[in-house]
C-alpha positions in Angstrom: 54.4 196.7 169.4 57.3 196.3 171.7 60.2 193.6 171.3 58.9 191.8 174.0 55.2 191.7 173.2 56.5 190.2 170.0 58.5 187.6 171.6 55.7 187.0 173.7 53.3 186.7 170.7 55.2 184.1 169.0 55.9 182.3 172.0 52.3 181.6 173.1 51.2 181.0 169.2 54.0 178.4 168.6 53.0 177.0 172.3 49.2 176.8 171.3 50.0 175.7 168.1 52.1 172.3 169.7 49.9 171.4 171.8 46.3 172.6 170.3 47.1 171.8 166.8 43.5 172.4 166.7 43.2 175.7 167.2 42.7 177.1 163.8 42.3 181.0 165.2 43.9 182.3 168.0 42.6 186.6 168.2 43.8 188.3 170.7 40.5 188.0 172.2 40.4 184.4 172.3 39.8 182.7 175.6 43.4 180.3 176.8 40.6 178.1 178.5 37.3 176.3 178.6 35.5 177.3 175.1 38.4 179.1 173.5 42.0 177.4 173.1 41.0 174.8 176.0 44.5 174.9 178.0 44.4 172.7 181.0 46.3 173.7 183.8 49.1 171.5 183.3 49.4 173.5 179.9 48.8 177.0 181.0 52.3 176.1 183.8 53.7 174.9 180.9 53.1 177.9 178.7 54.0 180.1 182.1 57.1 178.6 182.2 57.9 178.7 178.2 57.2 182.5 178.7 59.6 182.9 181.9 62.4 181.3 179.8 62.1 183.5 176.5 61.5 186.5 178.7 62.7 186.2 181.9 59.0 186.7 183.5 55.1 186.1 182.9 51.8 186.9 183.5 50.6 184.1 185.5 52.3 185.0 188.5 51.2 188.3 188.2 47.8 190.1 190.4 45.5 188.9 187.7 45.7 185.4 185.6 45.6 186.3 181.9 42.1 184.7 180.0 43.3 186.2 176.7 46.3 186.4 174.5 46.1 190.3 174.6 45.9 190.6 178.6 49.1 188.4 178.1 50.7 191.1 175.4 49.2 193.7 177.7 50.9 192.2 180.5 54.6 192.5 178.6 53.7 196.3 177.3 53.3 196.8 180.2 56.6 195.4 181.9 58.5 196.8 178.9 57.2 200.3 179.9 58.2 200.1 183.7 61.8 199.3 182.8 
């Protein structure tokens, strides 16, 4: 997995795991929203702009929002291969 899909990892799980302290599993196929983690949108621009900071760009102003942790490590395997 590449550096920044790491980074990106632990970002979102240490975001989720602030404000969800719920959330006892979060898979990679886990849904942010609704019946999986439950991130509002107030949240998921919070967690966009947690993401910009560590890594100088996100997924959620991308072509397609990210419903999953893995589209969101997708997303940054992607980037990381383009540069």
């Amino acid at each position: 997995m590449a550096t920044s899909q790491l980074k990106a990892e632990q970002a979102v799980r240490s975001f989720v795991a602030r404000v969800k302290p719920e959330t006892r599993e979060l898979a990679l196929d886990t849904p942010l929203y609704a019946d999986g983690v439950g991130l509002d949108s107030l949240e998921t621009a919070e967690l966009s702009a947690v993401l910009e900071d560590e890594l100088g760009t996100d997924p959620f102003t991308s072509d397609a929002m990210p419903q999953t942790l893995g589209d969101i490590l997708t997303f940054y395997g992607t980037v990381a291969a383009e540069a």
